[in-house]
PyMOL commands that place a pseudoatom at each C-alpha (Angstrom):
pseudoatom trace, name=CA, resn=UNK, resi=1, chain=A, elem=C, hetatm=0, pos=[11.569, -60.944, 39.653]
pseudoatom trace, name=CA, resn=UNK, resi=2, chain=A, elem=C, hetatm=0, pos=[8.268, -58.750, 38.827]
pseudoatom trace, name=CA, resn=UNK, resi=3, chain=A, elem=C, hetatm=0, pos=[8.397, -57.028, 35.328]
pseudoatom trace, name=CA, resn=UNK, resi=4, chain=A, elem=C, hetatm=0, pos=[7.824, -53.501, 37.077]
pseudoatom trace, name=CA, resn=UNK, resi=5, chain=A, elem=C, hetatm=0, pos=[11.250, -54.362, 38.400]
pseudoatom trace, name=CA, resn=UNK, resi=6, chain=A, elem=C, hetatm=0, pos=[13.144, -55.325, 35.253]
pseudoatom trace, name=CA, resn=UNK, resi=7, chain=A, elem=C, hetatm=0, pos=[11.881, -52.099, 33.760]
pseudoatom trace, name=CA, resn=UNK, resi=8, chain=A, elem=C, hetatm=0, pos=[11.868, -49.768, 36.966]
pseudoatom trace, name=CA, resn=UNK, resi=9, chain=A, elem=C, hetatm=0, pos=[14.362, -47.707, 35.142]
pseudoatom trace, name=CA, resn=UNK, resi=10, chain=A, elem=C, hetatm=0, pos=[12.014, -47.215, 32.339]
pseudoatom trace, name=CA, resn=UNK, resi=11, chain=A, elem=C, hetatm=0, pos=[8.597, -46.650, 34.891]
pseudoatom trace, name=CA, resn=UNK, resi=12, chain=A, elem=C, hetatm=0, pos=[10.719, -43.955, 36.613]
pseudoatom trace, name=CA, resn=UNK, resi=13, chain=A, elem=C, hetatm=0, pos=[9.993, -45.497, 40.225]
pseudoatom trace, name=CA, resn=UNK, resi=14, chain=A, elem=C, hetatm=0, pos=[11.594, -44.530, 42.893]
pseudoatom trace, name=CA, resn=UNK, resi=15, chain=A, elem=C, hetatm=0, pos=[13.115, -46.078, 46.062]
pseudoatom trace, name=CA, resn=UNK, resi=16, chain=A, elem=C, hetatm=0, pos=[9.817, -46.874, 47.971]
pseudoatom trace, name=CA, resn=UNK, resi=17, chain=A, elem=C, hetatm=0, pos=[7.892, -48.017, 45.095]
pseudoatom trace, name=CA, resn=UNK, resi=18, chain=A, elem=C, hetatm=0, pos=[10.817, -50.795, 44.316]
pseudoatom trace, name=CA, resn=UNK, resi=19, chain=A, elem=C, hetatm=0, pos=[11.007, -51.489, 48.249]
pseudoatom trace, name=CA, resn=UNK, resi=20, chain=A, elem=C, hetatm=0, pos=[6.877, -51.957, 47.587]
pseudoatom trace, name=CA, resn=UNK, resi=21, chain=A, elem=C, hetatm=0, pos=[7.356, -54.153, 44.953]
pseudoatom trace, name=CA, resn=UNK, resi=22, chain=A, elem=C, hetatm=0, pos=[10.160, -56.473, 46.128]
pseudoatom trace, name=CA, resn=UNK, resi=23, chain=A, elem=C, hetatm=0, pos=[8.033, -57.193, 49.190]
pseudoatom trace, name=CA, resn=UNK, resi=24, chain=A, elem=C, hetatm=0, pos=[5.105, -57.966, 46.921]
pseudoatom trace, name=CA, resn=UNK, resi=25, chain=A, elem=C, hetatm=0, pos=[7.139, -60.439, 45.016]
pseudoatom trace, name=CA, resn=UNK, resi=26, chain=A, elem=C, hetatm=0, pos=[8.368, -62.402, 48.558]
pseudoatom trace, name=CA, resn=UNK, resi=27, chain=A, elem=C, hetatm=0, pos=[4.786, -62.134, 50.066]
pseudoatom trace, name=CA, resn=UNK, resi=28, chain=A, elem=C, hetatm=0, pos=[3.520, -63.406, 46.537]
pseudoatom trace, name=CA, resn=UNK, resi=29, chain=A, elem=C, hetatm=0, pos=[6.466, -66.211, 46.908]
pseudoatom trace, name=CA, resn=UNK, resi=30, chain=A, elem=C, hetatm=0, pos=[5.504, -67.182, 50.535]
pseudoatom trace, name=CA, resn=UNK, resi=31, chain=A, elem=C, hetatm=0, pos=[1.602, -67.507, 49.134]
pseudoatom trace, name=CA, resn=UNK, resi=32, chain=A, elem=C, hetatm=0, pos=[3.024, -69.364, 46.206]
pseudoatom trace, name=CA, resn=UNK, resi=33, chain=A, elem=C, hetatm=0, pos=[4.989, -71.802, 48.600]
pseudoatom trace, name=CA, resn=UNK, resi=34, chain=A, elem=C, hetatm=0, pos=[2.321, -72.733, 50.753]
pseudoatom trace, name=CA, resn=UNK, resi=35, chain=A, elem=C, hetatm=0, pos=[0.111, -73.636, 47.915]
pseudoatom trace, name=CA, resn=UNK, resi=36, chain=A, elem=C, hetatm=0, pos=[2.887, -75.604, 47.268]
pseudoatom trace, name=CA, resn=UNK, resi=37, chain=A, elem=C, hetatm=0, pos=[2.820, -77.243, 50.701]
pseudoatom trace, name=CA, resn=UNK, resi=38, chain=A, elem=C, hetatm=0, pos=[-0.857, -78.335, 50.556]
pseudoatom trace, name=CA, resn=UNK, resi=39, chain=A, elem=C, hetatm=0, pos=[-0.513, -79.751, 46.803]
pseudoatom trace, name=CA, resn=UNK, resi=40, chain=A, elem=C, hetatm=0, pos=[2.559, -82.139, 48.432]
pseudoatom trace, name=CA, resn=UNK, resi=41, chain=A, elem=C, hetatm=0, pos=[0.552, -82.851, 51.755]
pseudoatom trace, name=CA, resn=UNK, resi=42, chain=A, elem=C, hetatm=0, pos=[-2.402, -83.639, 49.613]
pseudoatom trace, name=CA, resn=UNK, resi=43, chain=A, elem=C, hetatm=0, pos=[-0.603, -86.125, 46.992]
pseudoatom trace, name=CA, resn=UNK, resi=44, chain=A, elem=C, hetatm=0, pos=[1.830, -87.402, 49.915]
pseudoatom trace, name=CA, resn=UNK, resi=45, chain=A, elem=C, hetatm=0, pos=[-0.306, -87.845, 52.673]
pseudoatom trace, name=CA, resn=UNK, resi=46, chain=A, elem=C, hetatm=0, pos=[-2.747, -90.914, 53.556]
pseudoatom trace, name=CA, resn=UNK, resi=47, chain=A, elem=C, hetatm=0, pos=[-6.223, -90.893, 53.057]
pseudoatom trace, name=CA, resn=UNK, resi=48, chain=A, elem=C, hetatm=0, pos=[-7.222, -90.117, 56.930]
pseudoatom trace, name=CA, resn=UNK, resi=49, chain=A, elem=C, hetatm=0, pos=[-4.908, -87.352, 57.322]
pseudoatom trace, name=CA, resn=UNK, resi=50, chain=A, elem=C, hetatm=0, pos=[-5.591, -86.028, 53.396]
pseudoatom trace, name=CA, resn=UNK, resi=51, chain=A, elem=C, hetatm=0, pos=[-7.305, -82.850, 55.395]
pseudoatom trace, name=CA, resn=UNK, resi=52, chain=A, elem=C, hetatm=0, pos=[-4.039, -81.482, 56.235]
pseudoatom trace, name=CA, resn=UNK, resi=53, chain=A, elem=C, hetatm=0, pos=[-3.779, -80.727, 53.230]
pseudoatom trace, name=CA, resn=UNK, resi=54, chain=A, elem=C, hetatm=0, pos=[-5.999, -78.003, 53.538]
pseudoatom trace, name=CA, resn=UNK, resi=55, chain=A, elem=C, hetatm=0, pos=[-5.741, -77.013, 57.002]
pseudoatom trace, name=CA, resn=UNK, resi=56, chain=A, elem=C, hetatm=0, pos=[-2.225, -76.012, 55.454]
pseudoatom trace, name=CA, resn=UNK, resi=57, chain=A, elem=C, hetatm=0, pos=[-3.730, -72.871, 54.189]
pseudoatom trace, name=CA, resn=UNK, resi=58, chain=A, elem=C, hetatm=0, pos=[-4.015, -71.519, 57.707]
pseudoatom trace, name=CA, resn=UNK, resi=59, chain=A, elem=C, hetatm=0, pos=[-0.631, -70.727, 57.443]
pseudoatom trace, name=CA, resn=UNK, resi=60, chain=A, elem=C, hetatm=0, pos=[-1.663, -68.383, 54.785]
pseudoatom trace, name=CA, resn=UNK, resi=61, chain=A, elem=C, hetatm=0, pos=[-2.144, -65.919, 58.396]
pseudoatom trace, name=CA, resn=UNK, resi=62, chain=A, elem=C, hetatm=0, pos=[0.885, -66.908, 60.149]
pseudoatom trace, name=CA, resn=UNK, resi=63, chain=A, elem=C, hetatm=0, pos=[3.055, -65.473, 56.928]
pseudoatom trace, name=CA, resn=UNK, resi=64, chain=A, elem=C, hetatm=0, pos=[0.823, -62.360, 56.352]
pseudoatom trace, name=CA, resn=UNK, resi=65, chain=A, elem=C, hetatm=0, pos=[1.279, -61.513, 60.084]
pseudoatom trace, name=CA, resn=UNK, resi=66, chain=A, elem=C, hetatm=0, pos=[5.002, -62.213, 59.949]
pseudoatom trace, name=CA, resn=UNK, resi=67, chain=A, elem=C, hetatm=0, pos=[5.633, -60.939, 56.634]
pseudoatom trace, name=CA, resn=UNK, resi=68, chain=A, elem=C, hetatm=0, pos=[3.540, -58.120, 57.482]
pseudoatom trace, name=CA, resn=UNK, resi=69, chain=A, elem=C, hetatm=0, pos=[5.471, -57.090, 60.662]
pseudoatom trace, name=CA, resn=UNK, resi=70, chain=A, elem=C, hetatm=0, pos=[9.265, -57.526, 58.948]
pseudoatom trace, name=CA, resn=UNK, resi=71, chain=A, elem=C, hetatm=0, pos=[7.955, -55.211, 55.928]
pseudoatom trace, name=CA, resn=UNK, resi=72, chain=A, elem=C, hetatm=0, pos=[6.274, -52.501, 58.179]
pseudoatom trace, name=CA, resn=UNK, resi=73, chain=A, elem=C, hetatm=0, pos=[9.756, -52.786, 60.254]
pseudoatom trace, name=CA, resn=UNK, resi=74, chain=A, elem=C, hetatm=0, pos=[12.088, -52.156, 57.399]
pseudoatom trace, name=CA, resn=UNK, resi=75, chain=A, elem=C, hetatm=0, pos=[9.624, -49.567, 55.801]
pseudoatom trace, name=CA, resn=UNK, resi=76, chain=A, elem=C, hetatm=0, pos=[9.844, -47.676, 58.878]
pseudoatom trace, name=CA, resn=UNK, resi=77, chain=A, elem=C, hetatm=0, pos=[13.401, -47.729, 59.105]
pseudoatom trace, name=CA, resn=UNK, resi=78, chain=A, elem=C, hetatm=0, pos=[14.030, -46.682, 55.673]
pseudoatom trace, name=CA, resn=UNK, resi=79, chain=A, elem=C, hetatm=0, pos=[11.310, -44.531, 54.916]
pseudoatom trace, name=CA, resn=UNK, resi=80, chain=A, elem=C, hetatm=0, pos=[9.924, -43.407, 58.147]
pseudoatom trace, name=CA, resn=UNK, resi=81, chain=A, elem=C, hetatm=0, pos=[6.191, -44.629, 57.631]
pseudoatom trace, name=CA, resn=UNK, resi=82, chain=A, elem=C, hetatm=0, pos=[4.328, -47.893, 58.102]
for i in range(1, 82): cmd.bond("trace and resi %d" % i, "trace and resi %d" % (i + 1))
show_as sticks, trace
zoom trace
C-alpha cells in the first residue's frame, strides 16, 4: 500500500483521490509484474529465444489499455467522470 494511503486520514483526501491512488498502486503492480516476467524469461529461457525476454515489455500496452478501460469504468460509475 502507497504511503498517501496509510496517512490519507492525515492528507485530508477524499473519496476520488484514494480511488486515484489505489489504481495507481495496481497499475504500478501490473508494471512491476511484468518487469518481473522479462527478468524470469530472460534468466529461464535459452539463448535463441533470450529475446522474449524483451518482447515481454509489449505487454506493458496490453495492461495500460486494460487497466485503463476497468479504471475509467469504475470512475465513471462512482464518480460520474472519466
Amino acid at each position: 500500500m502507497s504511503h498517501a494511503l496509510r496517512v490519507r486520514a492525515k492528507l485530508e483526501l477524499d473519496a476520488r483521490e484514494i480511488f486515484e491512488t489505489r489504481a495507481e498502486v495496481a497499475d504500478n503492480l501490473w508494471l512491476a509484474a511484468v518487469g518481473a516476467l522479462s527478468a524470469v524469461l530472460a534468466l529461464t529461457l535459452p539463448d535463441r529465444w533470450l529475446g522474449f525476454a524483451g518482447w515481454s515489455y509489449f505487454l506493458i500496452g496490453v495492461e495500460q489499455t486494460i487497466c485503463g478501460i476497468y479504471h475509467g469504468r469504475k470512475r465513471h460509475e462512482k464518480f460520474g467522470v472519466r
